[in-house]
VODREN-951254 format. One record per residue (C-alpha): y, z, x. Coordinates in steps of 0.001 Angstrom, whole numbers, padded with zeros to 6 digits, always signed. Example, Ala and Ser with C-alpha at 12.3 -4.5 7.8 and 13.67 -1.06 7.14 Angstrom:
-004500+007800+012300 -001060+007140+013670 
END
This chain:
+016797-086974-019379 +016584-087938-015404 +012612-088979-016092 +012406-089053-011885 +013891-086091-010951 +012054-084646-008010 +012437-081042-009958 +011342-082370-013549 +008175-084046-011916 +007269-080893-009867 +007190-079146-013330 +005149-081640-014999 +002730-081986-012723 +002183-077919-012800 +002466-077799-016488 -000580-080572-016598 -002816-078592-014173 -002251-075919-016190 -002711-077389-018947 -006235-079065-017674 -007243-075096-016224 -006766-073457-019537 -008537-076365-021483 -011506-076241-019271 -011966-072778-019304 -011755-072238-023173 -013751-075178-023583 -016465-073586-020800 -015966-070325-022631 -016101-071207-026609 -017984-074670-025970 -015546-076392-027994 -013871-079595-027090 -010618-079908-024855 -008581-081439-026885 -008464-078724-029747 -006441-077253-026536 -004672-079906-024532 -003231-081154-027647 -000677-078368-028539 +000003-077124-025221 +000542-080984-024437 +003034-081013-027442 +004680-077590-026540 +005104-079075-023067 +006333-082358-024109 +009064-080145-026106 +010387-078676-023009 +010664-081451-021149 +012334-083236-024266 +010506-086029-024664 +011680-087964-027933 +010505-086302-030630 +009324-089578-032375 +006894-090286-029793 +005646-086793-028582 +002801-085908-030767 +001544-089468-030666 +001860-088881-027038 -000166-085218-027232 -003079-087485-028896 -003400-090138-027245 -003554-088345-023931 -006090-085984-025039 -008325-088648-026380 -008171-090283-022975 -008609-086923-020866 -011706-086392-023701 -013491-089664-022427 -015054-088640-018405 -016100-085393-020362 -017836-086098-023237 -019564-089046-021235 -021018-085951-018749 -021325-083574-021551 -023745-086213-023743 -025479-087322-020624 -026321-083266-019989 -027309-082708-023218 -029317-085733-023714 -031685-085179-019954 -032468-081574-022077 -033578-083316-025191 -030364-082234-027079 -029111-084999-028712 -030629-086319-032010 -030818-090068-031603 -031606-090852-035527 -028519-089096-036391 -026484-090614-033886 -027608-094145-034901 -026958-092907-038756 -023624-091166-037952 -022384-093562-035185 -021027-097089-037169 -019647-094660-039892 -017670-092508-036843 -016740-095805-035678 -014861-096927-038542 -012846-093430-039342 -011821-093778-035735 -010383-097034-036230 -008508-095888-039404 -007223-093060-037518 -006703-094715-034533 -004083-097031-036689 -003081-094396-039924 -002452-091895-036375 -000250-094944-034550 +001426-096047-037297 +002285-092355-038424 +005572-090344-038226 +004994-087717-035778 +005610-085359-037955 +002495-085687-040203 +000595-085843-036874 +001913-082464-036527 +000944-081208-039872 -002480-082736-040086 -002983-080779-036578 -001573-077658-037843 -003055-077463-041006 -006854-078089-039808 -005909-076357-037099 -004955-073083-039230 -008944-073865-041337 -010865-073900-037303 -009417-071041-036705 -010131-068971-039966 -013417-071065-039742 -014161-069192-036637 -013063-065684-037600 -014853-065655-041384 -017008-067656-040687 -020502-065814-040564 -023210-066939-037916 -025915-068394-039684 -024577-068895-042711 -025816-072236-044646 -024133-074181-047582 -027662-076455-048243 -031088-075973-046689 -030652-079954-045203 -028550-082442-044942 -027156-084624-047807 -028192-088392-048610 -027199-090966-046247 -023889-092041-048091 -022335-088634-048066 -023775-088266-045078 -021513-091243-043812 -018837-090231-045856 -018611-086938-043905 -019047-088997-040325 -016108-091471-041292 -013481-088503-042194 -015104-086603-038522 -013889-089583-037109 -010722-090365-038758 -009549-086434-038553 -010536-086189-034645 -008727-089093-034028 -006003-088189-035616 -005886-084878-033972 -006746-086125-030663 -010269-084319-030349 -013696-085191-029274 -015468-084047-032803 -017292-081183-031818 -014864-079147-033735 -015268-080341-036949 -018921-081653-036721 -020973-078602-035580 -019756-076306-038030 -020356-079081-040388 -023868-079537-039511 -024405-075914-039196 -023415-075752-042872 -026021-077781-043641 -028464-075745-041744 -029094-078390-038908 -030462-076426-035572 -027418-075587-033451 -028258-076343-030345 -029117-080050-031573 -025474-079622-033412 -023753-078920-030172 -025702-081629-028190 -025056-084519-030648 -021378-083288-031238 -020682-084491-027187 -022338-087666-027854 -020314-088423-030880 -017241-087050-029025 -017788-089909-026724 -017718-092234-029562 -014541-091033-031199 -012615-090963-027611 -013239-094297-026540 -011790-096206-029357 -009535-093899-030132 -007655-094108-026998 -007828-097634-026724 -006132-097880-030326 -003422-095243-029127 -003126-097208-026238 -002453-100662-028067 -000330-098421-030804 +001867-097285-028307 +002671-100203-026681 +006613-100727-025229 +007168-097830-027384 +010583-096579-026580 +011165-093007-025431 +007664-092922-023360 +007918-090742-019988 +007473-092175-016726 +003827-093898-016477 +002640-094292-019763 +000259-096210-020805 +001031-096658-024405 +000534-093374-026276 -001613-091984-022584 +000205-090466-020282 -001665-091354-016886 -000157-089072-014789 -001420-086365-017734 -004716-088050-017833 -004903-087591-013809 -004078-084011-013851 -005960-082496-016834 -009107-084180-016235 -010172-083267-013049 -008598-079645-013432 -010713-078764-016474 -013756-080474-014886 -013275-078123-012420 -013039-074779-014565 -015592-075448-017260 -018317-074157-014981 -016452-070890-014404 -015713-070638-018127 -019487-071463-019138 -020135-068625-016286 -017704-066196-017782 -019120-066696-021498 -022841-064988-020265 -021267-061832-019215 -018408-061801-022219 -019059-060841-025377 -019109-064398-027410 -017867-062898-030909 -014853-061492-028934 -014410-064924-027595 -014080-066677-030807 -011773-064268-032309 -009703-064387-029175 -009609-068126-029328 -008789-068332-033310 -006360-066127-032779 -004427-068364-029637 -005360-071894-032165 -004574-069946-035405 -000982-069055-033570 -000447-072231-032259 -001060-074212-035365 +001124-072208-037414 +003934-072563-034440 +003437-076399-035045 +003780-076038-038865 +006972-074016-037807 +008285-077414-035984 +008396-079388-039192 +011541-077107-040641 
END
């Protein structure tokens, strides 16, 4: 592959705004986190462009974790000036994160890419049918559990996000919302831990990837810069429109509409493996 060809980098660069629009929007839209969408379009891209095979999942991941960061830092700071974020839970939840970050951060680096693929694909596929069955209000337990499952469930948030390159949000609100914990607080605590799980995470994708071989043209270890450049500033930009857009849309049609893109995706993904 000629890496700087004029023509390939012109594509790229598209592919990433793209990429950063569409993210931003859903995530604006659905209030879910980016990387539950930069991550396969980031794969699907990094397939057309043929980058190695080996590397581009790990690639997908560690890109998304790093375009996750400016976000979730904005998104918890947000949150937190409305009285969103529920600091005794985020002290409880945070050293547990922490250390499922760090084993995904080296179980996702030291992974064939192809199990990166199938852990995404196969959570993936539960989000999405999540999302669709999934009935509003709906409650497993009236409260939370005791502390150690408690951190139980934090360490495998962490471990899973990292793994799939996502800020948390995704797997911890409708885990807290089992437990009948107040959404809103859910949502608002979900960007602060997001900001846990994508700061270590990239770093250890970072350090994982290092003088990998097969890495496109400024890499930094698993992070693509010039995909971190391009994505982040691009969804920044349309997650206002798509918060806009979800007061005048009907939200259940939203969700659906999104399952149906993630549940499609994932099971394109799965696909991949054969």
């Amino acid at each position: 592959m000629e890496t700087l060809d004029p023509v390939w980098l012109a594509g790229f660069i598209a592919a990433l705004l793209a990429t950063g629009v569409f993210a931003g929007l859903l995530a604006g839209l659905l209030g879910v986190g980016g990387g539950i969408v930069v991550v396969p379009v980031l794969f699907h891209l990094f397939t057309l462009i043929n980058i190695d095979p080996a590397v581009k999942m790990h690639l997908a991941v560690g890109t998304s974790l790093a375009a996750i960061i400016p976000t979730s830092i904005i998104s918890a700071r947000s949150h937190y000036k409305r009285g969103g974020i529920d600091p005794d839970l985020l002290k409880s939840w945070g050293p547990a994160v922490m250390l499922g970050v760090l084993l995904g951060a080296v179980l996702g680096g030291l992974a064939d890419g192809r199990v990166l693929t199938a852990i995404f694909g196969s959570v993936g596929m539960l989000v999405a049918l999540n999302m669709v069955l999934g009935k509003e209000g709906a409650a497993l337990a009236p409260s939370l559990p005791a502390r150690p499952l408690q951190w139980l469930i934090a360490t495998i948030i962490g471990g899973f996000s990292t793994v799939m390159g996502i800020g948390g949000g995704t797997l911890s609100v409708p885990i807290l919302s089992a437990f009948s914990y107040p959404i809103r607080r859910a949502v608002g605590t979900a960007s602060a831990i997001g900001m846990v799980i994508a700061i270590p995470g990239a770093i250890g994708f970072i350090i994982s990837g290092w003088d990998r071989e097969g890495l496109p043209p400024l890499s930094l270890g698993f992070v693509n810069l010039v995909g971190f450049a391009l994505i982040v500033p691009a969804s920044m930009l349309t997650a206002p429109l798509g918060a806009k857009l979800a007061h005048t849309i009907n939200p259940n049609l939203l969700r659906k509409a999104f399952a149906f893109f993630l549940f499609l995706t994932a099971i394109r993904m799965l696909i991949s493996l054969f």
